[in-house]
CHARMM internal coordinates of N, CA and C (Angstrom, degrees):
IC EDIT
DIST 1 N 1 CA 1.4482
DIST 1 CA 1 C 1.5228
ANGL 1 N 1 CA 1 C 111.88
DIST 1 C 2 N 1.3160
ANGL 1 CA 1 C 2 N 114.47
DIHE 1 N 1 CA 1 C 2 N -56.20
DIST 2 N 2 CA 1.4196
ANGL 1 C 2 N 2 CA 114.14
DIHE 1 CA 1 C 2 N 2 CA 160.24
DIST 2 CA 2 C 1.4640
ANGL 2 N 2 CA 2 C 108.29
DIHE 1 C 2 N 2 CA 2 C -22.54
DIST 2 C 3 N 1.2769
ANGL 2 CA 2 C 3 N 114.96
DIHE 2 N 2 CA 2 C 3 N -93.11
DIST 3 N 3 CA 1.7702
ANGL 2 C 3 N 3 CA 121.01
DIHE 2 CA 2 C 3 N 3 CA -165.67
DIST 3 CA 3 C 1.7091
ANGL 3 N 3 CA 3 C 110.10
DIHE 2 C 3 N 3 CA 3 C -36.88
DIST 3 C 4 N 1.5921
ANGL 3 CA 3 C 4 N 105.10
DIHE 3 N 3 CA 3 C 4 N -33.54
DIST 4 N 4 CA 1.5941
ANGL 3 C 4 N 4 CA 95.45
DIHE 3 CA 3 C 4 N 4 CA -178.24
DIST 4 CA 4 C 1.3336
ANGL 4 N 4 CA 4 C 99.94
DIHE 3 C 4 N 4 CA 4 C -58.74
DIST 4 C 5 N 1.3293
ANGL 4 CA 4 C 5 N 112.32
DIHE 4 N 4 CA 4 C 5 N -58.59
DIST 5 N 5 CA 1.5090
ANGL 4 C 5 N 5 CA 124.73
DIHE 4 CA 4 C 5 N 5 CA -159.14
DIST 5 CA 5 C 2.0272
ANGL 5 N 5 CA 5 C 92.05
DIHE 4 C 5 N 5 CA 5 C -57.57
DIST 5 C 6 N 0.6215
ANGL 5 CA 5 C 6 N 122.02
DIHE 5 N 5 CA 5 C 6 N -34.10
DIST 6 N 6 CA 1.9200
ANGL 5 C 6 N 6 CA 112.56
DIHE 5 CA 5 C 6 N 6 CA -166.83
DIST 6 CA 6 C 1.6986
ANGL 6 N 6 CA 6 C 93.32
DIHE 5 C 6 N 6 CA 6 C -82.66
DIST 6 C 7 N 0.8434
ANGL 6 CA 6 C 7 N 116.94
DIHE 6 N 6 CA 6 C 7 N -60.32
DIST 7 N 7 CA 2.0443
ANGL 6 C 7 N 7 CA 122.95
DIHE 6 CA 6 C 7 N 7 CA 176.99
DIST 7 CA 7 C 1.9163
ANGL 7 N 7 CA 7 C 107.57
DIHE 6 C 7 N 7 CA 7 C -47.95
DIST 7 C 8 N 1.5472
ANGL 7 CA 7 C 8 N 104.28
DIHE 7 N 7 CA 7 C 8 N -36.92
DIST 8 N 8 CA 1.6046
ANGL 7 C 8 N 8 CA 111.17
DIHE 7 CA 7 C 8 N 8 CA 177.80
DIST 8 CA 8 C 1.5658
ANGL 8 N 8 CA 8 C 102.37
DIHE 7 C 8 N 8 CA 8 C -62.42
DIST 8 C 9 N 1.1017
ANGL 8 CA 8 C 9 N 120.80
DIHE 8 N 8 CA 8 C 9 N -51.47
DIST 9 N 9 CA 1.3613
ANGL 8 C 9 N 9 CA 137.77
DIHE 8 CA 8 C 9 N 9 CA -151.90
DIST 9 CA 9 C 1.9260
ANGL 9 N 9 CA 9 C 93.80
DIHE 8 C 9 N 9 CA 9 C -78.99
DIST 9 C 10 N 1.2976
ANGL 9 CA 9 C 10 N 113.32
DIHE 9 N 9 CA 9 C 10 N -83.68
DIST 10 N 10 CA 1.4997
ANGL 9 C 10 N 10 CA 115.11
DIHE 9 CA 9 C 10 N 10 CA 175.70
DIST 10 CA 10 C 1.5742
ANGL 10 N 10 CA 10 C 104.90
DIHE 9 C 10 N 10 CA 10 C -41.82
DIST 10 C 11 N 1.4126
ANGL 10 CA 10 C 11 N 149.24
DIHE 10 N 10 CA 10 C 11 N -21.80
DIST 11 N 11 CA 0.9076
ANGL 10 C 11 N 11 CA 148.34
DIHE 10 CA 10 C 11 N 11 CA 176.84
DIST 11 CA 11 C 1.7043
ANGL 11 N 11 CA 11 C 100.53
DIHE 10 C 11 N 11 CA 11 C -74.68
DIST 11 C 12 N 1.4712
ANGL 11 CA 11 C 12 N 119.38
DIHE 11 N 11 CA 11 C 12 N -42.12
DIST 12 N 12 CA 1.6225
ANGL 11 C 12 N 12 CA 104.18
DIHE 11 CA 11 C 12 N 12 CA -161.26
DIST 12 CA 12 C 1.5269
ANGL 12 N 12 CA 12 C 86.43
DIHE 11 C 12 N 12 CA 12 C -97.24
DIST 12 C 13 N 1.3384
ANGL 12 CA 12 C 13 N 126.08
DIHE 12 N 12 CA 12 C 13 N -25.01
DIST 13 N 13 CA 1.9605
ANGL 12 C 13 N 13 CA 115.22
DIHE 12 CA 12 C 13 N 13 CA -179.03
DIST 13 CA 13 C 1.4017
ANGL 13 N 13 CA 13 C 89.22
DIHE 12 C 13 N 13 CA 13 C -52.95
DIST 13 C 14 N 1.1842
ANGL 13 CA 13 C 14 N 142.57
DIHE 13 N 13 CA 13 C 14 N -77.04
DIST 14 N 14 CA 1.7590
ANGL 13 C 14 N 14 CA 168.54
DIHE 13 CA 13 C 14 N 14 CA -144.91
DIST 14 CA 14 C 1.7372
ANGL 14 N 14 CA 14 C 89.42
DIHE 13 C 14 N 14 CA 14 C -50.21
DIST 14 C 15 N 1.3956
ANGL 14 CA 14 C 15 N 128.22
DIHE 14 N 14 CA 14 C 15 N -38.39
DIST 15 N 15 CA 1.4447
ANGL 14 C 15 N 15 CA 128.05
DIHE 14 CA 14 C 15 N 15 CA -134.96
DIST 15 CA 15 C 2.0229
ANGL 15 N 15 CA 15 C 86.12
DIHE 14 C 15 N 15 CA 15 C -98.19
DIST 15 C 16 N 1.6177
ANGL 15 CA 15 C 16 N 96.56
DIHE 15 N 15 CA 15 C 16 N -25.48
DIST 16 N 16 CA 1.6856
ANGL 15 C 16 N 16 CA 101.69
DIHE 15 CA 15 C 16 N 16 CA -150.12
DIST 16 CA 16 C 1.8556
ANGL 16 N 16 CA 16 C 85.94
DIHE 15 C 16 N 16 CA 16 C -92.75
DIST 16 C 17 N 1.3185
ANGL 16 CA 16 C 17 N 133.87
DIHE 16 N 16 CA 16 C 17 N 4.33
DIST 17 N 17 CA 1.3266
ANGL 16 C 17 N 17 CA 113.74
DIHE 16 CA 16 C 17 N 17 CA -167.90
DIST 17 CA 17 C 1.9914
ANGL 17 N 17 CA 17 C 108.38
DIHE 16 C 17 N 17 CA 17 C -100.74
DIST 17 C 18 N 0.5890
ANGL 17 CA 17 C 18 N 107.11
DIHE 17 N 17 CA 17 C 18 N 172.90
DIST 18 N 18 CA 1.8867
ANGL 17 C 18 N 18 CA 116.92
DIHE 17 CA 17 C 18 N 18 CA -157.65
DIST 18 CA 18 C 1.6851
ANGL 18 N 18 CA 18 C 77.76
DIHE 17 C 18 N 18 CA 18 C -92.72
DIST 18 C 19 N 1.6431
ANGL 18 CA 18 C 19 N 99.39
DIHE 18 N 18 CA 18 C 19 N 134.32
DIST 19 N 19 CA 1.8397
ANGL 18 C 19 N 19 CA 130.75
DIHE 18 CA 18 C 19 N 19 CA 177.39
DIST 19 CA 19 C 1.7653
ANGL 19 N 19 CA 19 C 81.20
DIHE 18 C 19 N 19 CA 19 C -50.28
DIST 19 C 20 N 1.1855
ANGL 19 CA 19 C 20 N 116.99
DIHE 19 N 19 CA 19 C 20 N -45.36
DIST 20 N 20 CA 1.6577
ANGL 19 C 20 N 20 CA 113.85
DIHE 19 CA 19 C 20 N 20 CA -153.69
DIST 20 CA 20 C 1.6220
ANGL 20 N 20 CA 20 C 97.02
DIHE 19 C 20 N 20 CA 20 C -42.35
DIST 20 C 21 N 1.4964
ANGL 20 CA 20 C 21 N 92.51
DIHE 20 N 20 CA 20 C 21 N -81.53
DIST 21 N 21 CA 1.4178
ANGL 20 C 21 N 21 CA 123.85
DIHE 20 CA 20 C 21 N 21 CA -173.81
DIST 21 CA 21 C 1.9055
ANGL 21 N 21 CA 21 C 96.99
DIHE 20 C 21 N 21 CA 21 C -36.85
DIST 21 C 22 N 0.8362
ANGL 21 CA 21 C 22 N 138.10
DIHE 21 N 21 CA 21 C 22 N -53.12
DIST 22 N 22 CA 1.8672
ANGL 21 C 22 N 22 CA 137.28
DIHE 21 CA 21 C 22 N 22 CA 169.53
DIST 22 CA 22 C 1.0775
ANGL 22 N 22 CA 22 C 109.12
DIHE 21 C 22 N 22 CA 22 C -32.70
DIST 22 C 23 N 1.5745
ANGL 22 CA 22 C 23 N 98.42
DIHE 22 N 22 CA 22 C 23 N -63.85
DIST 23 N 23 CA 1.9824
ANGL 22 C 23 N 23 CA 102.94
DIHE 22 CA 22 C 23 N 23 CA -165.31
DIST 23 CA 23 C 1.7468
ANGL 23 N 23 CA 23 C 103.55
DIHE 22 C 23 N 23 CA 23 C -68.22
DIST 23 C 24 N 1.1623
ANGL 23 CA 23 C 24 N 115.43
DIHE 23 N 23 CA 23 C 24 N -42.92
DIST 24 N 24 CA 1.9682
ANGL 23 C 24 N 24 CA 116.77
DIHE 23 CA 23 C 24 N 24 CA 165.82
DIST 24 CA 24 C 1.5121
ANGL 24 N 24 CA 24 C 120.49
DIHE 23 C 24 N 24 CA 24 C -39.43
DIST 24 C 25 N 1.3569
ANGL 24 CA 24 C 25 N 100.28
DIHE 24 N 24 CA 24 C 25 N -27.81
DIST 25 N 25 CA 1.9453
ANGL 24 C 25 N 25 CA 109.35
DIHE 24 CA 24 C 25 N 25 CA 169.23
DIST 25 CA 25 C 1.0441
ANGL 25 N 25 CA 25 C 128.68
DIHE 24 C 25 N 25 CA 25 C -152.57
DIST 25 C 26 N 1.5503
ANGL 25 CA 25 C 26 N 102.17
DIHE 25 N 25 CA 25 C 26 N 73.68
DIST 26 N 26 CA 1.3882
ANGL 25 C 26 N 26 CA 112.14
DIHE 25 CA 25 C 26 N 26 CA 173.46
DIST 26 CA 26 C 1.7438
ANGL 26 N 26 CA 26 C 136.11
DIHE 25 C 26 N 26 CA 26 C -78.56
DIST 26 C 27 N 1.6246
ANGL 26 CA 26 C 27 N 80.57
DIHE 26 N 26 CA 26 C 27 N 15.18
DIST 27 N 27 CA 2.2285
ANGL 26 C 27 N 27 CA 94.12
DIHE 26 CA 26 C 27 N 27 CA 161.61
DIST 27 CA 27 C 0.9143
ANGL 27 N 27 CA 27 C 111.52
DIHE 26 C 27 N 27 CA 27 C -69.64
DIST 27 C 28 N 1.9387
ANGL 27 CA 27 C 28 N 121.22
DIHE 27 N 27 CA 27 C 28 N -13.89
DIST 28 N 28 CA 1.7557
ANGL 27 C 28 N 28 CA 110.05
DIHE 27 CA 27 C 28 N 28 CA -175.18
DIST 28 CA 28 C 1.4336
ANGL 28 N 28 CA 28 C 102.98
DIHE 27 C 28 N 28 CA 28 C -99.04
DIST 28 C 29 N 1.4040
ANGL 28 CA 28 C 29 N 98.14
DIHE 28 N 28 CA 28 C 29 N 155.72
DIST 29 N 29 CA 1.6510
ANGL 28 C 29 N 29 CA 104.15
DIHE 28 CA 28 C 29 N 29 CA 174.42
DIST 29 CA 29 C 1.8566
ANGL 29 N 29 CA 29 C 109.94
DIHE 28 C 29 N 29 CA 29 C -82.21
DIST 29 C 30 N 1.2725
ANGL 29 CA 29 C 30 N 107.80
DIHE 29 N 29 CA 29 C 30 N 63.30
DIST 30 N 30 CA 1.6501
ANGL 29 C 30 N 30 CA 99.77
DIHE 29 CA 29 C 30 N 30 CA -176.16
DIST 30 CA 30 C 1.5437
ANGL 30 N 30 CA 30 C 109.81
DIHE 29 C 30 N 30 CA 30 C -60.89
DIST 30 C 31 N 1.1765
ANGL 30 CA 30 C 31 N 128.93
DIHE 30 N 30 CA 30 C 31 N -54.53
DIST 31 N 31 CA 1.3283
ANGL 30 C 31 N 31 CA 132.75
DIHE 30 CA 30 C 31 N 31 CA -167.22
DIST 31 CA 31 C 1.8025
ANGL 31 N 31 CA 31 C 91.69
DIHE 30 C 31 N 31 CA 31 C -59.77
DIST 31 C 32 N 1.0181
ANGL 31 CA 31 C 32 N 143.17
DIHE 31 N 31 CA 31 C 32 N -53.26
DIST 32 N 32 CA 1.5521
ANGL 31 C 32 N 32 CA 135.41
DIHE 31 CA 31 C 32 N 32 CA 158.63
DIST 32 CA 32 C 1.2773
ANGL 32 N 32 CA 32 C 119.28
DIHE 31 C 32 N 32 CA 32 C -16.10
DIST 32 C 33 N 1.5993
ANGL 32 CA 32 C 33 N 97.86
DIHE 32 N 32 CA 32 C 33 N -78.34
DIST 33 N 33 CA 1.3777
ANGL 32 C 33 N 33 CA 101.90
DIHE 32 CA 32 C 33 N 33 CA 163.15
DIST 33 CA 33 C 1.3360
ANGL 33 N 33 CA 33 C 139.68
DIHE 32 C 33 N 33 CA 33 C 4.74
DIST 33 C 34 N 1.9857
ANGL 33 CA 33 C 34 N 104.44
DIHE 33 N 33 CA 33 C 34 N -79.05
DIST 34 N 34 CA 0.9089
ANGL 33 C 34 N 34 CA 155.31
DIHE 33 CA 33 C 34 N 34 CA -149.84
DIST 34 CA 34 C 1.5256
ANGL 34 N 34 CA 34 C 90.92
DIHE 33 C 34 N 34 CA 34 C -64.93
DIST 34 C 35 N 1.5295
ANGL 34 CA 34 C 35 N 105.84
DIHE 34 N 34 CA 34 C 35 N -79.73
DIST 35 N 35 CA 1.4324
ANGL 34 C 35 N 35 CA 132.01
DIHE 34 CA 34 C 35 N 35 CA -144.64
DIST 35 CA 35 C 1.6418
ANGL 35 N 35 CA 35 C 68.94
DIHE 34 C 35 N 35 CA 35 C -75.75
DIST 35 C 36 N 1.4563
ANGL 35 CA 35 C 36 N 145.57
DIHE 35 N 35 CA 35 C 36 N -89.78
DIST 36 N 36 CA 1.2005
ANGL 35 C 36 N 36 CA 113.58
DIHE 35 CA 35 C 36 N 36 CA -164.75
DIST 36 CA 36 C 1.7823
ANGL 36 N 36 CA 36 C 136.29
DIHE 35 C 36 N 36 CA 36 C 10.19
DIST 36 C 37 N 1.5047
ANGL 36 CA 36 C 37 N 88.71
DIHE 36 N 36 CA 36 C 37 N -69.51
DIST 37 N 37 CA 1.6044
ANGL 36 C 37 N 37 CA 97.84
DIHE 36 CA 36 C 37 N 37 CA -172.43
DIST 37 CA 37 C 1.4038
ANGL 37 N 37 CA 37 C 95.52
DIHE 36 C 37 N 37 CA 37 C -65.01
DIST 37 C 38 N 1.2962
ANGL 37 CA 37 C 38 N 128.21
DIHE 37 N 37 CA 37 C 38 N -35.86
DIST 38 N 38 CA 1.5643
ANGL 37 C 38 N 38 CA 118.67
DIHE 37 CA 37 C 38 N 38 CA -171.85
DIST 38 CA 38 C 1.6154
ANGL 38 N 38 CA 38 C 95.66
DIHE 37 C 38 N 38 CA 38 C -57.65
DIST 38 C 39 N 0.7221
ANGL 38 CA 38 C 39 N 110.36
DIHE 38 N 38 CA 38 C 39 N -53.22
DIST 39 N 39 CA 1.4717
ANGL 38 C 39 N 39 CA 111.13
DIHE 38 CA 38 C 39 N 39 CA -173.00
DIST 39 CA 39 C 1.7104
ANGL 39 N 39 CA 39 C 110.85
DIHE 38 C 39 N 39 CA 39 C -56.42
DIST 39 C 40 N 1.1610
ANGL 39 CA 39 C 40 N 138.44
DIHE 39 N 39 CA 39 C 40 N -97.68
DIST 40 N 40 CA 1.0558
ANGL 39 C 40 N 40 CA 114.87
DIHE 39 CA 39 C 40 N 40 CA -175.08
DIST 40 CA 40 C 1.8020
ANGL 40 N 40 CA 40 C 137.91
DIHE 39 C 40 N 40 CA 40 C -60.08
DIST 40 C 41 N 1.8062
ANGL 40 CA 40 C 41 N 95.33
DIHE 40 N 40 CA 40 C 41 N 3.47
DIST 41 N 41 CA 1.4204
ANGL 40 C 41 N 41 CA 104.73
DIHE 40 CA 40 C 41 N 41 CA 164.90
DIST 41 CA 41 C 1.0824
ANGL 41 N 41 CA 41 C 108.56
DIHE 40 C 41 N 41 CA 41 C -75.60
DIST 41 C 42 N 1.6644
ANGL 41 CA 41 C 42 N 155.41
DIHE 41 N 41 CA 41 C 42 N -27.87
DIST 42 N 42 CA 1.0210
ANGL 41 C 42 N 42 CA 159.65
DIHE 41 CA 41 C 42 N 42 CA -98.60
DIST 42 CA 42 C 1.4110
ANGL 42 N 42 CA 42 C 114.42
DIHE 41 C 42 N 42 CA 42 C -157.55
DIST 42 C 43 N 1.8537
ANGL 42 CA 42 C 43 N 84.32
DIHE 42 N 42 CA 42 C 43 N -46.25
DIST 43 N 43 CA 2.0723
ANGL 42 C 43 N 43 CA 108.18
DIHE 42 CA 42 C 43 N 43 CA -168.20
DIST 43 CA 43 C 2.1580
ANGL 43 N 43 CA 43 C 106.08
DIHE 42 C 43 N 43 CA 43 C 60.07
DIST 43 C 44 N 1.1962
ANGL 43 CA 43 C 44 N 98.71
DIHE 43 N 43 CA 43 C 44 N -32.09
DIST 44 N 44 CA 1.7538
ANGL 43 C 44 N 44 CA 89.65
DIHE 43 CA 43 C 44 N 44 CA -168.43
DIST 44 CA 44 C 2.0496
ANGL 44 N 44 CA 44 C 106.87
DIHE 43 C 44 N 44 CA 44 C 40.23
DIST 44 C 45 N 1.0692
ANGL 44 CA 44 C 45 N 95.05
DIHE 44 N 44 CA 44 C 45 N 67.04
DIST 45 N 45 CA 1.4495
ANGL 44 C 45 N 45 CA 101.46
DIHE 44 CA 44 C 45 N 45 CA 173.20
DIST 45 CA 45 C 1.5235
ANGL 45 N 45 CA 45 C 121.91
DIHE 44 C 45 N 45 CA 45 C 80.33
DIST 45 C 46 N 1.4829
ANGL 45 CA 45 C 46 N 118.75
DIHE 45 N 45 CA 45 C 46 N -47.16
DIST 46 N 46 CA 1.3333
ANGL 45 C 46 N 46 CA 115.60
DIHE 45 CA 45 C 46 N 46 CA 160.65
DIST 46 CA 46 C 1.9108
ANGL 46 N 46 CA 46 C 98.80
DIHE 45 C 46 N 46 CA 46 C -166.56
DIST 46 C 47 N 1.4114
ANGL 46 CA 46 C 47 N 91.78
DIHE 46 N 46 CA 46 C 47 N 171.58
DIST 47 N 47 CA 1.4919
ANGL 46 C 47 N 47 CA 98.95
DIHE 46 CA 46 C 47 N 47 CA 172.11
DIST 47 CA 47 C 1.3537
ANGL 47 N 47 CA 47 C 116.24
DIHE 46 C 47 N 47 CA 47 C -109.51
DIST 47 C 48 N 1.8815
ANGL 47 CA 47 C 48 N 111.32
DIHE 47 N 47 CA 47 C 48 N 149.81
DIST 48 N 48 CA 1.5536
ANGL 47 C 48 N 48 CA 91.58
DIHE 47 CA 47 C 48 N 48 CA -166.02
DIST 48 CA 48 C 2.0687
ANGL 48 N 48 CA 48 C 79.22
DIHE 47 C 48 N 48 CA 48 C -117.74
DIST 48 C 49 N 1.3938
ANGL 48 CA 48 C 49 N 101.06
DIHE 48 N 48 CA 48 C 49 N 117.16
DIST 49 N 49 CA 1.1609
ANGL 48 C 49 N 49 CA 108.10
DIHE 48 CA 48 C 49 N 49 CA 170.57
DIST 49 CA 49 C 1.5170
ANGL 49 N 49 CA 49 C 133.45
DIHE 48 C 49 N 49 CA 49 C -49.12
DIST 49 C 50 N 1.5731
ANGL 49 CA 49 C 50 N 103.35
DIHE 49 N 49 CA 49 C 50 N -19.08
DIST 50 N 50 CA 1.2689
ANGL 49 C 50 N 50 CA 93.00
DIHE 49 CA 49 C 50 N 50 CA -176.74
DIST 50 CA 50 C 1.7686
ANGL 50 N 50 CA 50 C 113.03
DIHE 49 C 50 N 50 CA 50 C -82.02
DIST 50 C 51 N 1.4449
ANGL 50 CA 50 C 51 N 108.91
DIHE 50 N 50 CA 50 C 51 N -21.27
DIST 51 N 51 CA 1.4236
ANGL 50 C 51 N 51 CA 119.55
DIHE 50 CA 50 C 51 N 51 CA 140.82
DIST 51 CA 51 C 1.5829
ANGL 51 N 51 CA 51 C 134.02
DIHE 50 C 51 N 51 CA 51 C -9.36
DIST 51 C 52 N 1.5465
ANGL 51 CA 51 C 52 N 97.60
DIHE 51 N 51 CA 51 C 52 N -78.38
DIST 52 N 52 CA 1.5461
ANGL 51 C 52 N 52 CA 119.01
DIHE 51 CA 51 C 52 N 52 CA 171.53
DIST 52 CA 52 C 1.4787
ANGL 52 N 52 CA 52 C 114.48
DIHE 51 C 52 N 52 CA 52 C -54.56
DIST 52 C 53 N 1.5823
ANGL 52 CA 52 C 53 N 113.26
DIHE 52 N 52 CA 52 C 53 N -52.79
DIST 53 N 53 CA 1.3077
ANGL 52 C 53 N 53 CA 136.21
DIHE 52 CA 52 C 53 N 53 CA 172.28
DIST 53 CA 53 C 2.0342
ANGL 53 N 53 CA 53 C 90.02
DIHE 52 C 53 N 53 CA 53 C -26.92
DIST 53 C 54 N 1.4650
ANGL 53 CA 53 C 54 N 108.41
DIHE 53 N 53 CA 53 C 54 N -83.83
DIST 54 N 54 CA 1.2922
ANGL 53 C 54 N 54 CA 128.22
DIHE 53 CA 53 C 54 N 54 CA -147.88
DIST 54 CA 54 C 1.5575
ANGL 54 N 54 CA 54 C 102.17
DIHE 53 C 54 N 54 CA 54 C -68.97
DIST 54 C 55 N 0.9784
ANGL 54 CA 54 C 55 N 105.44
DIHE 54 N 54 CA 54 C 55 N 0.20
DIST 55 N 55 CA 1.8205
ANGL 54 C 55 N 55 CA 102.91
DIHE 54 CA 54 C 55 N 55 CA 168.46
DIST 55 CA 55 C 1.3474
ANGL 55 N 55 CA 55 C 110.38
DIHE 54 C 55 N 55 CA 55 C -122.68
DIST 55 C 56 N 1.1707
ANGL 55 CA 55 C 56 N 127.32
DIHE 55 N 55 CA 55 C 56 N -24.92
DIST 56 N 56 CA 1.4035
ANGL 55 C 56 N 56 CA 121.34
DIHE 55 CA 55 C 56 N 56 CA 161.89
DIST 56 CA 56 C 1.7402
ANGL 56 N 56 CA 56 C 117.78
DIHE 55 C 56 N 56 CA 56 C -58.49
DIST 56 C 57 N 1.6833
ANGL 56 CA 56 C 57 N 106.63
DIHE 56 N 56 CA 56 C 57 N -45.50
DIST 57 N 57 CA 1.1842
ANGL 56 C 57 N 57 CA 99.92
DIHE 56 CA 56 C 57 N 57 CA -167.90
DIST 57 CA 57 C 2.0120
ANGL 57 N 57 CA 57 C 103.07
DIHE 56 C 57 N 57 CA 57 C -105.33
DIST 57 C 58 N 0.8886
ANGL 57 CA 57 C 58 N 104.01
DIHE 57 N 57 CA 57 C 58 N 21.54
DIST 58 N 58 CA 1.3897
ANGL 57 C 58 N 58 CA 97.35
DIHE 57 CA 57 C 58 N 58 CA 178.96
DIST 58 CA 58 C 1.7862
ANGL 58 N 58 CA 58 C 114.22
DIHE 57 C 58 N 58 CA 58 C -141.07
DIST 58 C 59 N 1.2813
ANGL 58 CA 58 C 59 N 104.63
DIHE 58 N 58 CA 58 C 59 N -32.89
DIST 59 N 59 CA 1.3972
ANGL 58 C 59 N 59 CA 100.72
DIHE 58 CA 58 C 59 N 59 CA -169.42
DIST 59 CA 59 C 1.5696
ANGL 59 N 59 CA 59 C 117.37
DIHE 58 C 59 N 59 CA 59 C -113.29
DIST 59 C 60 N 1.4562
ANGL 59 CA 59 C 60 N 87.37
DIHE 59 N 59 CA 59 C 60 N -8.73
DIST 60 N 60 CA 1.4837
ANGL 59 C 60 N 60 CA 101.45
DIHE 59 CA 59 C 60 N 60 CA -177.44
DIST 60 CA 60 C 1.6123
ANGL 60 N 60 CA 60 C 114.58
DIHE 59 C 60 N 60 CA 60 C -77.85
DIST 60 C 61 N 1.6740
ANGL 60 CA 60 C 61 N 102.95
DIHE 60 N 60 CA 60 C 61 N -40.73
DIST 61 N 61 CA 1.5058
ANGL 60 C 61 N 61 CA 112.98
DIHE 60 CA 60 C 61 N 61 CA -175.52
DIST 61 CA 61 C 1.8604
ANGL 61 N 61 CA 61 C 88.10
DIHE 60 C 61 N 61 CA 61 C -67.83
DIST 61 C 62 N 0.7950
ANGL 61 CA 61 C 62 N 141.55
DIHE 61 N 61 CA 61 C 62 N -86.51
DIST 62 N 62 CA 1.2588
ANGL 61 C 62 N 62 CA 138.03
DIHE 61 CA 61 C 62 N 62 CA 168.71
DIST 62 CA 62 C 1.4195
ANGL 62 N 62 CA 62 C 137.47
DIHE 61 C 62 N 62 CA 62 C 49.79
DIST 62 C 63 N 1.8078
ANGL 62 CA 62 C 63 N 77.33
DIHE 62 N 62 CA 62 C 63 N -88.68
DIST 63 N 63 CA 1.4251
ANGL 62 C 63 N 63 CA 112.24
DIHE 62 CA 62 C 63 N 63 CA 178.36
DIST 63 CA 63 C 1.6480
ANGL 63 N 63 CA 63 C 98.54
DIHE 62 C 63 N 63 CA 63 C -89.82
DIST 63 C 64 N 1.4484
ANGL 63 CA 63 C 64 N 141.22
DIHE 63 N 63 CA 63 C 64 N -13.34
DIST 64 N 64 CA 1.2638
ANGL 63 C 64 N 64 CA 149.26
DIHE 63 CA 63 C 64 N 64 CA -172.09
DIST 64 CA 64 C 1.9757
ANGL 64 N 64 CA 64 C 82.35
DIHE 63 C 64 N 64 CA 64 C -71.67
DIST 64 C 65 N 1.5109
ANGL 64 CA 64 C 65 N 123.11
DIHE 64 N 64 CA 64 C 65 N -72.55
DIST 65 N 65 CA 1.0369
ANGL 64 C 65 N 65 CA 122.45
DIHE 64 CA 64 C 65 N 65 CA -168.17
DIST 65 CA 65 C 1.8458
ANGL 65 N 65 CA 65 C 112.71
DIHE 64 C 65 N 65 CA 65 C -62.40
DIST 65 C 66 N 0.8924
ANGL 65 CA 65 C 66 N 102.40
DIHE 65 N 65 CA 65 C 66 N 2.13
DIST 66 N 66 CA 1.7832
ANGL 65 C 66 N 66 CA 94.83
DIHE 65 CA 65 C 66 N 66 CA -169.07
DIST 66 CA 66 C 2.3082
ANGL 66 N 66 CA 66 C 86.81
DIHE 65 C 66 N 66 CA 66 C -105.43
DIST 66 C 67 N 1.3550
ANGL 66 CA 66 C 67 N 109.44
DIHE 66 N 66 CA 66 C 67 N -39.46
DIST 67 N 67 CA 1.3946
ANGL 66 C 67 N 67 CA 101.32
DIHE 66 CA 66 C 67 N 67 CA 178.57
DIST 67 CA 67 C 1.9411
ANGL 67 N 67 CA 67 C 110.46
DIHE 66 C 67 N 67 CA 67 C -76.59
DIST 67 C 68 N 0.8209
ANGL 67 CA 67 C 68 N 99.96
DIHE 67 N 67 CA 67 C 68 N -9.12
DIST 68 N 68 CA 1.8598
ANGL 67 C 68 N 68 CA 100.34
DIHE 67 CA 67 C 68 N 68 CA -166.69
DIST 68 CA 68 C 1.8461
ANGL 68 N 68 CA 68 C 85.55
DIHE 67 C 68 N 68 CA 68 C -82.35
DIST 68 C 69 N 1.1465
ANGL 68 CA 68 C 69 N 113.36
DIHE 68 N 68 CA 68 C 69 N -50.54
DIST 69 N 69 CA 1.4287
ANGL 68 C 69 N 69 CA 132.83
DIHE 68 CA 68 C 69 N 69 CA -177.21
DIST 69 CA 69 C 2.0172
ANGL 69 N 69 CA 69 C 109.08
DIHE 68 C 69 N 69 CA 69 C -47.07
DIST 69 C 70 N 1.0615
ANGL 69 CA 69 C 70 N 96.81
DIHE 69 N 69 CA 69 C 70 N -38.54
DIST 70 N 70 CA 1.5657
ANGL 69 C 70 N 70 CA 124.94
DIHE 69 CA 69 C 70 N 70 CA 176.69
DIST 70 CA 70 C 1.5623
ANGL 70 N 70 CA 70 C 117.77
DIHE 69 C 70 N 70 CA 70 C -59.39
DIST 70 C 71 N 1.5013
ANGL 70 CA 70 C 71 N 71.17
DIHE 70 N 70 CA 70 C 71 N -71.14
DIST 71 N 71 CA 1.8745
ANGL 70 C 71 N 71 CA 88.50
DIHE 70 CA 70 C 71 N 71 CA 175.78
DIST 71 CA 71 C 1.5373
ANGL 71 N 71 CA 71 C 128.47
DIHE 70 C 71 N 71 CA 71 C -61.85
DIST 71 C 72 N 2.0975
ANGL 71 CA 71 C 72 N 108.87
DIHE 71 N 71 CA 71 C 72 N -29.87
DIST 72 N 72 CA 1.1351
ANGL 71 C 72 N 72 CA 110.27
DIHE 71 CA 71 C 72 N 72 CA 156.36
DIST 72 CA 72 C 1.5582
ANGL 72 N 72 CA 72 C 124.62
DIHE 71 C 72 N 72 CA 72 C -76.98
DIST 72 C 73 N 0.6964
ANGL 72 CA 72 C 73 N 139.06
DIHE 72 N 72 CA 72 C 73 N 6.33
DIST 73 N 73 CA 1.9749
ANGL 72 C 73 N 73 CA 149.31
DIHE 72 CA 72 C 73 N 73 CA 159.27
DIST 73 CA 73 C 1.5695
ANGL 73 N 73 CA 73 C 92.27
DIHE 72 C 73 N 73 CA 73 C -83.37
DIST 73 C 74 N 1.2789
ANGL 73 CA 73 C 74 N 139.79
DIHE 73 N 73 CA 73 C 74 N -67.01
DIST 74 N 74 CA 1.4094
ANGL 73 C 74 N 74 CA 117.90
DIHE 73 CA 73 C 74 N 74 CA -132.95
DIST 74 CA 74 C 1.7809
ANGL 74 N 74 CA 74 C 77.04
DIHE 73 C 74 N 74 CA 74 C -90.79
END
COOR INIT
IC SEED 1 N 1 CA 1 C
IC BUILD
């Protein structure tokens, strides 16, 4: 439940930022992001954890280092 709730959340921060600011850094997986939260906002029938698993622990740190990287420039 945790991970839904952390993927829900980075999914609706991700949803609220200006197309501009996206197309300026396209090293992050925003559209990922995105559809994430659709996904466990939604479930579409069920969630397959090993799913969540593979973006929490792989794609998330990732894109964590490509936005921290971001935030120190602007």
């Amino acid at each position: 439940m945790i991970a839904e709730a952390l993927l829900h959340r980075i999914g609706e921060a991700v949803s609220r930022l200006e197309e501009g600011f996206i197309a300026e850094h396209p090293a992050v997986e925003w559209q990922k992001m995105k559809g994430m939260r659709n996904v466990v906002a939604c479930e579409y029938g069920f969630i397959d954890y090993r799913i969540v698993w593979r973006a929490l622990s792989n794609v998330l740190p990732n894109d964590a280092a490509a936005i921290e990287s971001i935030l120190e420039q602007d």
